[in-house]
C-alpha positions as CSV (number, residue, x, y, z in Angstrom):
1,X,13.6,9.5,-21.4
2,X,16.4,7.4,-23.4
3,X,17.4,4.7,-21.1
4,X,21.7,4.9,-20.6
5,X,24.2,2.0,-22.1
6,X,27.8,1.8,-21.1
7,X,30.0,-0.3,-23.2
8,X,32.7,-1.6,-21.8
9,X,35.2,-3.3,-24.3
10,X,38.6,-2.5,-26.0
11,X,36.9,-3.8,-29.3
12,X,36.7,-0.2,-31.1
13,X,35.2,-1.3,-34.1
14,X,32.6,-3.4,-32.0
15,X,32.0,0.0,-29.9
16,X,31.2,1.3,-33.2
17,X,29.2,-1.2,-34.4
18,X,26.9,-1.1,-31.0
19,X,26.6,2.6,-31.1
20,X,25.0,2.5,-34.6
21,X,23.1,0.1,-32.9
22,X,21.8,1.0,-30.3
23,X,21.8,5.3,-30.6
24,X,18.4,5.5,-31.7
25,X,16.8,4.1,-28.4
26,X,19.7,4.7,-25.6
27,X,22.4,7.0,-24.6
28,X,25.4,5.6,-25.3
29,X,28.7,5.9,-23.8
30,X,32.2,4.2,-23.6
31,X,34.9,2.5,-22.0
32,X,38.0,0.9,-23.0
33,X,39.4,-0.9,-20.0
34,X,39.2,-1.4,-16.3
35,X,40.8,1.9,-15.5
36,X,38.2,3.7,-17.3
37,X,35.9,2.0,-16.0
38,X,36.5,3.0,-12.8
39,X,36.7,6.5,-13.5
40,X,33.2,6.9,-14.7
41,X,31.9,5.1,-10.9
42,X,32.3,8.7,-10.6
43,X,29.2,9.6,-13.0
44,X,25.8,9.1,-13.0
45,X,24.7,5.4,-13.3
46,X,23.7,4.1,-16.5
47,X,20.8,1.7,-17.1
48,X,22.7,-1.3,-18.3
49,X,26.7,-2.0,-18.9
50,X,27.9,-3.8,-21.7
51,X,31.0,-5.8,-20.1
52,X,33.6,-7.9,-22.2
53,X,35.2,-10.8,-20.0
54,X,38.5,-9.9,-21.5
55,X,40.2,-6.4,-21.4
56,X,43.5,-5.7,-21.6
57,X,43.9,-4.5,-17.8
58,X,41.2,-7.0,-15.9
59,X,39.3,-9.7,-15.9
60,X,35.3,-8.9,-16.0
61,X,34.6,-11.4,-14.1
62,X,36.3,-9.4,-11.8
63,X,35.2,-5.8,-12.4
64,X,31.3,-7.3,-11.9
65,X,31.8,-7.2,-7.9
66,X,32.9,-3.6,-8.1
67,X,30.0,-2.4,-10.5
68,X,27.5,-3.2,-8.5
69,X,29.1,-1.9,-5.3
70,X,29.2,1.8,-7.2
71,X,25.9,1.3,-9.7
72,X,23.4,-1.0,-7.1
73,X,20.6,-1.1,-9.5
74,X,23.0,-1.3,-12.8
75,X,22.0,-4.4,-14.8
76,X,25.3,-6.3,-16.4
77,X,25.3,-7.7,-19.6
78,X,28.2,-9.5,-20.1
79,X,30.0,-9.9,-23.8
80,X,32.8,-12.7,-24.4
81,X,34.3,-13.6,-27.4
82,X,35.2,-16.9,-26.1
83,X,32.5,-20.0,-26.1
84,X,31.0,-19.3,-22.5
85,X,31.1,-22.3,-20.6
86,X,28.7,-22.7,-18.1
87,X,30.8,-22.7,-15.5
88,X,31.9,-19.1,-16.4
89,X,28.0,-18.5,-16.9
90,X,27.3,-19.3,-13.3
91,X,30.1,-17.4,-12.3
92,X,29.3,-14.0,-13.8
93,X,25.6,-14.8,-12.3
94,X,26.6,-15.0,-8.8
95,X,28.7,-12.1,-8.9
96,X,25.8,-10.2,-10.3
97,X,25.6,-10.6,-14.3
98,X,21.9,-10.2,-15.6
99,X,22.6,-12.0,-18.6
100,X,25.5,-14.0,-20.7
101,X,25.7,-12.9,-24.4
102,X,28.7,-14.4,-26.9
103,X,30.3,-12.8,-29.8
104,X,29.3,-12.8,-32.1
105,X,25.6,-12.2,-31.6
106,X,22.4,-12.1,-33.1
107,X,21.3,-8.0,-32.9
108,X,17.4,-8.2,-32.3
109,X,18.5,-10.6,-29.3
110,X,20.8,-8.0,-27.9
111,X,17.9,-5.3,-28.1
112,X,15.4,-7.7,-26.7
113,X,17.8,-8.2,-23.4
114,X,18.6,-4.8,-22.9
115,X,15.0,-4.0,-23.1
116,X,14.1,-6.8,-20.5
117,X,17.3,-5.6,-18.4
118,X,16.3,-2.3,-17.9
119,X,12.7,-3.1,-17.2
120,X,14.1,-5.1,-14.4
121,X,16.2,-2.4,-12.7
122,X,12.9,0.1,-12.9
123,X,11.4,-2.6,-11.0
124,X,14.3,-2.8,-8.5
125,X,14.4,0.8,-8.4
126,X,10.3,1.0,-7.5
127,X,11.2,-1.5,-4.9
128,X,13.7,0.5,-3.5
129,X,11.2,3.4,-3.3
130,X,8.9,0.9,-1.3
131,X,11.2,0.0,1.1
132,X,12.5,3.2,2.0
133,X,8.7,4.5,2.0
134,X,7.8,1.8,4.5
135,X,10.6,1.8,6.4
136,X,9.7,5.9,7.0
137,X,6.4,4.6,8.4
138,X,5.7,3.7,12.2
139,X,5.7,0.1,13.7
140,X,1.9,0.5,14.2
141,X,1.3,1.1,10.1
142,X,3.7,-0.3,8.3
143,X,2.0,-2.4,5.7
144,X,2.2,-5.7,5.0
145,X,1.2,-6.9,1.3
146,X,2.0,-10.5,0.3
147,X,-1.4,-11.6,-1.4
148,X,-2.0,-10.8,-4.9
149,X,-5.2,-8.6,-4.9
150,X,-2.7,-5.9,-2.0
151,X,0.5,-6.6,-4.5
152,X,-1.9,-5.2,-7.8
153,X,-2.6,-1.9,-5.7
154,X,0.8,-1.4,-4.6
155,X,2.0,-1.5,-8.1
156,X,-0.9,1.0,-8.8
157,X,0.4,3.2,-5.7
158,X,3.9,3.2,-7.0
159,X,2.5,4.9,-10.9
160,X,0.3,7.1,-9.0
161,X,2.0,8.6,-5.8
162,X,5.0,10.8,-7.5
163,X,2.0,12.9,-9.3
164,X,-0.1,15.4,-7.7
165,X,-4.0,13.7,-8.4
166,X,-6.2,13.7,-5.8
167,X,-7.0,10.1,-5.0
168,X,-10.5,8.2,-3.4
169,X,-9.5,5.2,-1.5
170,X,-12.4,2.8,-0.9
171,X,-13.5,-0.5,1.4
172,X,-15.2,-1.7,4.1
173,X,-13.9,-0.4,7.3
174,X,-10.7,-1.4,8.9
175,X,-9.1,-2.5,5.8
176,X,-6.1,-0.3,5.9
177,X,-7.3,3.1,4.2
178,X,-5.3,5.4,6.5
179,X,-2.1,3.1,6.1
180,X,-2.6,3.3,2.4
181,X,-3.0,6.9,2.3
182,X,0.0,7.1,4.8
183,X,2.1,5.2,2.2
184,X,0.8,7.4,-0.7
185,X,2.3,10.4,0.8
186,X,5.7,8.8,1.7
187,X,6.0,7.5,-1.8
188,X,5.0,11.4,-3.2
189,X,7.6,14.5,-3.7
190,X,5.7,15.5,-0.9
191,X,6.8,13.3,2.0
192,X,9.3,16.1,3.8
193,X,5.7,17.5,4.7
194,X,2.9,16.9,6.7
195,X,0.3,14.5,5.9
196,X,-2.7,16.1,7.8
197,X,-5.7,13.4,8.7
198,X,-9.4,14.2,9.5
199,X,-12.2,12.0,10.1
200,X,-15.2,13.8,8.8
201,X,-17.4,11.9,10.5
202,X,-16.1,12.5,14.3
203,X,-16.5,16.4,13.1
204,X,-19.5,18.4,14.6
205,X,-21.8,20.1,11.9
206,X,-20.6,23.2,13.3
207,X,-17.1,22.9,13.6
208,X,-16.5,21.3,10.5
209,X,-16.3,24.1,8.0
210,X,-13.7,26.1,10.6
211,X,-11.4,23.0,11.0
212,X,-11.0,23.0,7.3
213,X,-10.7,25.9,6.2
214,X,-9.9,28.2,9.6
215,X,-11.8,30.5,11.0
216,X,-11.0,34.6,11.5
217,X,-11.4,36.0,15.1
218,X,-15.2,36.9,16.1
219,X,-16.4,34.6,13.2
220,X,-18.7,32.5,15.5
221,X,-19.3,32.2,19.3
222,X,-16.3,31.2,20.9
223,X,-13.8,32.5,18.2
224,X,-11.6,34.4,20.1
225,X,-8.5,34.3,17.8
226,X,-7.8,33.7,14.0
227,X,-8.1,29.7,12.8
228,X,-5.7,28.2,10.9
229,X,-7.7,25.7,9.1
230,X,-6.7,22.0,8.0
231,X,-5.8,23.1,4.5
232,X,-3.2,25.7,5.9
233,X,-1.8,23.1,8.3
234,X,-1.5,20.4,5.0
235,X,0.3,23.1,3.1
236,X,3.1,21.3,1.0
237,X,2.0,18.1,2.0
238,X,-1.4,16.0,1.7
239,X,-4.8,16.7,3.5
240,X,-6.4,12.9,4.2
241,X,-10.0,13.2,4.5
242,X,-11.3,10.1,6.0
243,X,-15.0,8.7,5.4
244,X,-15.2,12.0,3.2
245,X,-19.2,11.0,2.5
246,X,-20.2,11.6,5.9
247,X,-19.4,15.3,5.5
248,X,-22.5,17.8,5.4
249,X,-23.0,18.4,1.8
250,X,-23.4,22.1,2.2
251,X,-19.6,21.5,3.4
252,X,-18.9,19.3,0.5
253,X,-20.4,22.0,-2.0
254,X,-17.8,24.5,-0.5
255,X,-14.8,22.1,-0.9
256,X,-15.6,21.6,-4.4
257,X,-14.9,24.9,-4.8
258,X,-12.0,24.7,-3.0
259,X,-10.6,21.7,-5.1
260,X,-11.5,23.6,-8.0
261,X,-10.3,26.9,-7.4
262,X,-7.2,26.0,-5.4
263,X,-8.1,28.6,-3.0
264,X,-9.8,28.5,0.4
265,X,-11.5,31.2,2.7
266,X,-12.0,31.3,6.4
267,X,-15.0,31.3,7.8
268,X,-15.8,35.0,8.6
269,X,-12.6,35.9,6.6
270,X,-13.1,38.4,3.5
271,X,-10.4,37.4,1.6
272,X,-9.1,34.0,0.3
273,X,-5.6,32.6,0.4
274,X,-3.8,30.1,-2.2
275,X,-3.5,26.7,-1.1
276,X,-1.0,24.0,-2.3
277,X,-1.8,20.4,-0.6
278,X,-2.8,17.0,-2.4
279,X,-6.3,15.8,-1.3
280,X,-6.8,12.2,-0.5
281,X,-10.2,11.0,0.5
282,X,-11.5,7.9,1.8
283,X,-15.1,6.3,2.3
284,X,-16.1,3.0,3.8
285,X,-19.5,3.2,1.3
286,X,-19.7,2.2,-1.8
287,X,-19.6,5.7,-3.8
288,X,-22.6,4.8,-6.4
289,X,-24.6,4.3,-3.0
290,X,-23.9,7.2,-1.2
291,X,-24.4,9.3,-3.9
292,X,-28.1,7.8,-4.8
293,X,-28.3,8.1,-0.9
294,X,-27.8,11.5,-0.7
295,X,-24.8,11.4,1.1
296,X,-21.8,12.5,-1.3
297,X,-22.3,15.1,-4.1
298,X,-22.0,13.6,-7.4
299,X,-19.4,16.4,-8.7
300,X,-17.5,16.2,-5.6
301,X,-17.0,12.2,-5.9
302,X,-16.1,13.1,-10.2
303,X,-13.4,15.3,-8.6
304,X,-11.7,13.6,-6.0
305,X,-11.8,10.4,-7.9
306,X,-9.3,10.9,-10.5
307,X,-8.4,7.8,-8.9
308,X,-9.7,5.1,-7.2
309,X,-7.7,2.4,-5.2
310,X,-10.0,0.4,-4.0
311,X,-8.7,-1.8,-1.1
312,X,-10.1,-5.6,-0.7
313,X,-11.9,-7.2,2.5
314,X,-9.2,-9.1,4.3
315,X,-11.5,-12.2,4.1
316,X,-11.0,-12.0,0.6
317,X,-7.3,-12.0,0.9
318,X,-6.4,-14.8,3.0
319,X,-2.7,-14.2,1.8
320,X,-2.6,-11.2,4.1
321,X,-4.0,-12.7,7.1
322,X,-0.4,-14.6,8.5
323,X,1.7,-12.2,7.7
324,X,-0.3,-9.4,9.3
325,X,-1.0,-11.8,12.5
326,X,2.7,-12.1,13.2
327,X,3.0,-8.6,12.8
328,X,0.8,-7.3,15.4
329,X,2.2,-10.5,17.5
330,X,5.9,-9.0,17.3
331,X,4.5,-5.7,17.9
332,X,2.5,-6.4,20.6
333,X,4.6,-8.8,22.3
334,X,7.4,-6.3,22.6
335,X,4.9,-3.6,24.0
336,X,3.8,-6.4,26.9
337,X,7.5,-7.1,27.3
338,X,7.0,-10.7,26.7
339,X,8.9,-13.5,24.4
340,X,5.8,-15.3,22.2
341,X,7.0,-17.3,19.4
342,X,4.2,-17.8,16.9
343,X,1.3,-19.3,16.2
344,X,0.0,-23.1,16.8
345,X,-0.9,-24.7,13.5
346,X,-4.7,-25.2,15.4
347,X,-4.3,-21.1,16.3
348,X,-3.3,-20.2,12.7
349,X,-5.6,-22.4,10.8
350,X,-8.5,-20.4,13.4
351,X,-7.1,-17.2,12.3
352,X,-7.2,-17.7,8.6
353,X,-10.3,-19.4,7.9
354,X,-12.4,-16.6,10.3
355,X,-14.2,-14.2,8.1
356,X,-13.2,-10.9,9.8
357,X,-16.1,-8.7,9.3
358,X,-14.0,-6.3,11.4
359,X,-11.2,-6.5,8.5
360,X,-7.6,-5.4,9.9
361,X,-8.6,-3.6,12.8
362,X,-10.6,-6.6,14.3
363,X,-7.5,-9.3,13.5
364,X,-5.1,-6.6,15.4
365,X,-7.4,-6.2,18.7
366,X,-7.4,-10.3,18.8
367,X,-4.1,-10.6,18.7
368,X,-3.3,-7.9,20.9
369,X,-5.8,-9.7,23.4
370,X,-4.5,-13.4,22.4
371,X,-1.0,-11.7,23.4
372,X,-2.6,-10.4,26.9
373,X,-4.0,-13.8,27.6
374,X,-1.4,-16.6,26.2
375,X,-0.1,-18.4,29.2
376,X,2.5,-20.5,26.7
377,X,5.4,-20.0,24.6
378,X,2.6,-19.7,21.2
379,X,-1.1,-18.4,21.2
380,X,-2.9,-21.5,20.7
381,X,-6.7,-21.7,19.2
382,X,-7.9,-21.8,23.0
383,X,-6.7,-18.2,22.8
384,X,-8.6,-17.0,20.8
385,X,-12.2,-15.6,21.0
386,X,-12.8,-15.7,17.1
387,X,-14.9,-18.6,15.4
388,X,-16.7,-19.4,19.1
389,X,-20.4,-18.7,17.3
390,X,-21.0,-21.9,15.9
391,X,-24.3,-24.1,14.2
392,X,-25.8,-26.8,16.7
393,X,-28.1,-28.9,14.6
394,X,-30.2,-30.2,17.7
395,X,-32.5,-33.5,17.0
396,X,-35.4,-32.4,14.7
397,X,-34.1,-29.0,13.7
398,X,-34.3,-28.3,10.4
399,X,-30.9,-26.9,9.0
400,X,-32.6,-26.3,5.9
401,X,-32.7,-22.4,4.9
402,X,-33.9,-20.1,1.9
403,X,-31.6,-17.8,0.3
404,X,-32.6,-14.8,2.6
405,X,-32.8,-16.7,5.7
406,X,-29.2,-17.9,5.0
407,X,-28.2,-14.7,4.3
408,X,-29.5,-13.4,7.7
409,X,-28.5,-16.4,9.7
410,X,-24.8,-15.5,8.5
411,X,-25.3,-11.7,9.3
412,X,-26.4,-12.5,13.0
413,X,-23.6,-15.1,13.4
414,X,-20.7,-12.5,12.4
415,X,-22.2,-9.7,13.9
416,X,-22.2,-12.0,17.0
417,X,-18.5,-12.2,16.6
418,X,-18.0,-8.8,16.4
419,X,-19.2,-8.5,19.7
420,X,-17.9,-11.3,21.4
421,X,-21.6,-12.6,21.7
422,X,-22.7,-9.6,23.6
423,X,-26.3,-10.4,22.3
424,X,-27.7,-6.7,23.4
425,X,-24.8,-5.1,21.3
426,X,-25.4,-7.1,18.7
427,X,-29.0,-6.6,18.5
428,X,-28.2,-3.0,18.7
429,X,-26.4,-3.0,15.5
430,X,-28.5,-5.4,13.7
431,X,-31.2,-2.8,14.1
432,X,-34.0,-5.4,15.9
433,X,-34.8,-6.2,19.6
434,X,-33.3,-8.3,21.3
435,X,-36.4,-10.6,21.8
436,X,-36.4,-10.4,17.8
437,X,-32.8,-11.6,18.0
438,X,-33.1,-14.5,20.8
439,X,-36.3,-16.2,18.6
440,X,-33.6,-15.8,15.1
441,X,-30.7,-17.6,17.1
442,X,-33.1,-20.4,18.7
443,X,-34.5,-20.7,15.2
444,X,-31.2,-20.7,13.0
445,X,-29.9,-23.1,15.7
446,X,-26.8,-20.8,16.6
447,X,-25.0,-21.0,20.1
448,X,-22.9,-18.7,21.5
């Protein structure tokens, strides 16, 4: 689509000249003075407007304020015949110029600022979209994205929410895939519908297939009335199916299908129905894995990954870590009716050099608990429960290690912060006894 130039100037044969110009690439259109200026506010906005300092009713200068009180994401390029000072330069910036061109002017250089001027208000405009998108979103999920590695998939959300293709969100758990998901569906056409959510993996075998698809009455034992099924429920909107690789593959076969086919039957039914809902799918394995494991069907994982967004371990985006601290602080601070400030520098500098095997979801229990706790106006280090597993090289011990037996030592000592030090939990998830577990710790030289 032609991006939209309006020239404002009472130059006619300059209005000329600029059409011939610039008709091939833009629509252009015209105005002659201030007044008629002011009667296309009442049009659709163009991309950029062409402004001349001088017309014979106003001053530009002065007719910048109003533009971008009717056109908000209009860029202004203003034209002047005299030499600009810099002074007027400033000026016209403040009030909301993009750029300063004088007359006469070099043509490629016009081109080349219009081009950059309305790549700057699509920006604005995706921003916009952001905003709004996040500002639809509940206190409890609304993102936060300030390092680099969360900015590159916003900007790959943005391009890829408006369309309808189905989407696999990856990372390690507690990372944000919900919230992301959440965002792709406020961002889509689809937002004044539902977006339906699912774990797959807190489904029973045996329910699963009916809380997808429904069910018809007398289908199964304990089906005493027809099922609507999660697809029904999504209809218009966007089905979420969380850790999607923990569903029976018999079940995934059948949602292939589905996918495919665009049409879904109930269990027991006899007939399908059409379906209209955008899948999004999640897994906390890495997808090459689970399929060699067994666990997600290789044509299912081809189909629902149109495309992947795959979303970063917090520890390797320390950018994030502040920002989202503060975040659940407000939050939480408000919900225990209490007035915390921030952090200490001691309490931050904990918080961002922790490794967070827990991801997003372990930083927000902390500081809900740090916020339970706190007996001062800031949470300090002292409350805080992350970073007590530390190394105590005691007299003798050798802190020397192999590549493994670093590799393990660092396992045991997160998992141990997982779980608070609870050394039978840990144990538990490390998959060894706990004798197993005392002799590694006395070994390695860790101390809870």
């Amino acid at each position: 689509m032609k991006g939209k130039i309006l020239i404002v100037d009472d130059n006619a044969q300059l209005r000329e000249l600029l059409k011939a110009v610039l008709s091939d690439d833009y629509l252009v259109a015209e105005a002659d003075s201030g007044a008629a200026l002011e009667k296309a506010f009442s049009q659709e906005a163009p991309d950029v407007v062409l402004l001349d300092l001088k017309l014979p009713d106003a001053n530009g200068l002065d007719l910048l304020p109003q533009i971008k009180k009717n056109w908000t994401d209009t860029e202004v390029v203003v034209l002047t015949g005299e030499a600009a000072t810099f002074e007027a330069a400033v000026e016209a910036t403040k009030r909301g110029a993009y750029h300063f061109i004088n007359k006469p002017f070099d043509t490629q250089v016009l081109l080349v600022t219009l081009g950059r001027a309305i790549e700057n208000k699509q920006q604005k405009e995706e921003n916009h979209s952001l905003r709004r998108a996040i500002s639809t979103m509940s206190g409890s999920s609304a993102p936060v994205f300030q390092s680099p590695q969360m900015q590159t998939v916003v900007r790959t959300i943005e391009r890829i929410a408006p369309s309808d293709v189905t989407i696999l969100i990856t990372g390690e758990s507690g990372t944000g895939k919900e919230v992301i998901a959440d965002l792709i569906h406020a961002l889509s056409p689809r937002s004044k519908n539902r977006i339906v959510k699912v774990n797959c993996a807190a489904l029973p075998r045996e329910l699963i297939e009916s809380e997808l698809f429904g069910s018809v009455k007398g289908a199964f034992t304990g089906a005493n009335t027809d099922r609507d099924g999660l697809f029904r429920q999504a209809e218009g909107g966007t089905l979420f199916l969380d850790e999607i690789s923990e569903m029976p593959i018999d079940t995934q076969s059948k949602l292939l299908r589905v996918l495919q086919d665009q049409k879904v039957r109930p269990v027991g039914g006899k007939s399908d129905y059409q379906t209209n809902c955008r899948i999004i799918a999640a897994t906390n394995r890495k997808p090459e894995d689970a399929i060699k494991d067994g666990k997600l069907r290789e044509d299912l994982f081809y189909r629902i990954s149109a495309i992947s967004v795959y979303l970063p371990p917090l520890r390797e985006r320390r950018d994030d870590i502040m920002p989202l601290a503060n975040s659940f602080l407000k939050r939480f601070s408000a919900q225990a009716n209490r007035t915390l400030r921030s952090f200490t520098l001691q309490a931050a500098d904990r918080l961002t050099s922790f490794e967070w095997p827990g991801n997003i979801r372990q930083l927000q229990n902390e500081i809900q608990r740090a916020v339970l706790l706190c007996e001062g106006p800031d949470v300090d280090s002292s409350d805080l429960s992350v970073s007590d597993i530390k190394i105590i090289p005691s007299e003798g011990h050798d802190t020397s290690f192999t590549l493994l037996e670093g590799v393990e030592r660092n396992a045991i000592i997160q998992m141990l912060r997982e779980t608070g030090g609870n050394k039978l939990e840990t144990a538990k998830k490390l998959g060894i006894g706990r004798q197993t577990l005392y002799n590694k710790i006395k070994a390695y030289g860790i101390e809870a």
